[in-house]
C-alpha positions in Angstrom: 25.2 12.2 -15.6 22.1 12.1 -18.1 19.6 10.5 -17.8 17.5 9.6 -20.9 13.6 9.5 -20.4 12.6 6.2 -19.4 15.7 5.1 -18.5 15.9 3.6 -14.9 18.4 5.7 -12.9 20.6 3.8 -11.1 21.9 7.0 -9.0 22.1 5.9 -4.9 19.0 6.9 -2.7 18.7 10.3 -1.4 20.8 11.4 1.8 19.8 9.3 4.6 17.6 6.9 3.4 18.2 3.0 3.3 17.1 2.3 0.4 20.0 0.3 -1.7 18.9 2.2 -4.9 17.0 5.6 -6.0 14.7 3.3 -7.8 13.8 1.2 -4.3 13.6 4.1 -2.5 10.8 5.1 -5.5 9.0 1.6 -4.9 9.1 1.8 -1.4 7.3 5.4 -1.1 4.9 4.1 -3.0 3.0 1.3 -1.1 0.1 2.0 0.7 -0.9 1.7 4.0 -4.5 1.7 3.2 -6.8 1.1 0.3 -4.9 -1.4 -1.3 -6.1 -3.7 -4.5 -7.0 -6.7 -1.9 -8.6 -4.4 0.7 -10.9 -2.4 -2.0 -11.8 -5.8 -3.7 -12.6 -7.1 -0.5 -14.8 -3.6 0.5 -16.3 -4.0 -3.1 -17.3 -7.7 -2.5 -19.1 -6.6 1.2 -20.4 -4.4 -0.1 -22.2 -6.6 -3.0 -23.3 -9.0 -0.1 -25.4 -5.6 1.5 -22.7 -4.9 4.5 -22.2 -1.6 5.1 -18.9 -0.7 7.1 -16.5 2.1 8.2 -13.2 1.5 6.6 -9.6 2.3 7.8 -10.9 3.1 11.3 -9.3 3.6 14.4 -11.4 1.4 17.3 -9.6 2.2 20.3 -9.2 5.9 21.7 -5.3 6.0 22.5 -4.2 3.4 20.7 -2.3 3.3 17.2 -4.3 1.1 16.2 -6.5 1.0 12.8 -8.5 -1.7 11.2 -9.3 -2.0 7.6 -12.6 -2.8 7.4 -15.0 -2.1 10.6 -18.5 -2.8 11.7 -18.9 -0.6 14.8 -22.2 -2.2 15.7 -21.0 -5.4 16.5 -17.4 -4.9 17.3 -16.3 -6.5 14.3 -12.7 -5.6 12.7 -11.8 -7.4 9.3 -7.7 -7.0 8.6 -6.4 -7.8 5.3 -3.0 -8.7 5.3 -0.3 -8.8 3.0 1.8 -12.4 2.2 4.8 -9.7 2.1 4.6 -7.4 4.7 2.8 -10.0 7.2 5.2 -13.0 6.6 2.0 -15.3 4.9 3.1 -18.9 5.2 2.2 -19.5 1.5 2.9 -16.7 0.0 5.6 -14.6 2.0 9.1 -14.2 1.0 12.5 -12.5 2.3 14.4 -9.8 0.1 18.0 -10.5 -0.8 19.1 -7.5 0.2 19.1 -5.6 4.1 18.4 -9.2 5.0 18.9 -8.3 8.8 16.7 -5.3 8.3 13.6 -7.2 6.6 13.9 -9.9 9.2 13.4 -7.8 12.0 11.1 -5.6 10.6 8.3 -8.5 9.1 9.2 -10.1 12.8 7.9 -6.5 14.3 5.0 -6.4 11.5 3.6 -9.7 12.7 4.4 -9.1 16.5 2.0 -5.5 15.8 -0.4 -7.9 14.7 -0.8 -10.2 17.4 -0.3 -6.9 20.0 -3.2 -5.3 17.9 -5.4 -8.4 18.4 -5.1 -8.5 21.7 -6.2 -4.6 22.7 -8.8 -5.4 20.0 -10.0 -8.3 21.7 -10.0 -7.2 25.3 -12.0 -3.9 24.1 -14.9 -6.7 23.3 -13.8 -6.8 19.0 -14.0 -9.8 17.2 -11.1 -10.0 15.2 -11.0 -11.7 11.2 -7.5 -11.5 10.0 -7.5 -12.8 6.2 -4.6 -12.8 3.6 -4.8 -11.0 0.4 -4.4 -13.8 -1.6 -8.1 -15.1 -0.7 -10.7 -15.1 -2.4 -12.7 -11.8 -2.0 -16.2 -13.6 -2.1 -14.9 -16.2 0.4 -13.8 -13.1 2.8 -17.3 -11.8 2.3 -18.9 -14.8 2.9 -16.9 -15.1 6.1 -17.6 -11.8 7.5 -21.3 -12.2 6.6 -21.5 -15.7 8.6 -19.5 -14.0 11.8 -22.1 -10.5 11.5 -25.1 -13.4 11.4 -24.2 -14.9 14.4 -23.2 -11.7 16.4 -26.8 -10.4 15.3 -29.3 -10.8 18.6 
């Protein structure tokens, strides 16, 4: 079968994947795990508000564990999470297809979360856990307030 330049392909997903479509599979490769629109517009407004950071870092030796936004000094991890993939109240939704699939896998998502708080929290981190869907001034603002009070 042809297929004509920009023409979606509606061929099935390559050998073992899950993917309903060739297309989802496509979409699905291509999200990030890391420097995402909300995290860099977040890291952009921070860094406007003269906070410097490590980004994408890994806290605890051991652990798969890794923060999007860190300030080392004061044991400070900043998580942007998205409505998707971290079940926001708001903003979160459920796919119509794999319906069994996506439930148990933004229920593991969210479950990470609280399990990564937790390690965080007993290793002396504070923890700020915004959605991207905030305002990246008011996340700045935030973080700024939390760094004032941790400063001696």
């Amino acid at each position: 079968m042809a297929v004509m330049s920009g023409a979606r392909s509606l061929a099935p997903a390559a050998a073992g994947s899950w993917a309903t479509s060739e297309a989802v599979r496509r979409t699905m490769l291509g999200n990030r795990s890391r420097d995402t629109q909300p995290e860099v517009r977040v890291r952009s407004a921070l860094h406007r508000a003269g906070l410097r950071f490590r980004k994408h870092y890994a806290p605890l030796r051991g652990k798969r564990i890794r923060v999007d936004v860190a300030f080392t000094r004061w044991r400070v991890a900043v998580q942007i999470d998205g409505c998707f993939w971290h079940s926001c109240p708001v903003h979160g939704t459920q796919p119509a297809a794999h319906t069994d699939y996506w439930a148990d896998k933004l229920t593991r998502n969210v479950a990470r979360d609280r399990d990564s708080d937790r390690a965080l929290a007993e290793a002396g981190w504070t923890v700020l856990r915004f959605w991207e869907h905030e305002s990246p001034e008011d996340v700045a603002a935030a973080v700024a307030r939390v760094l004032q009070e941790k400063k001696p």
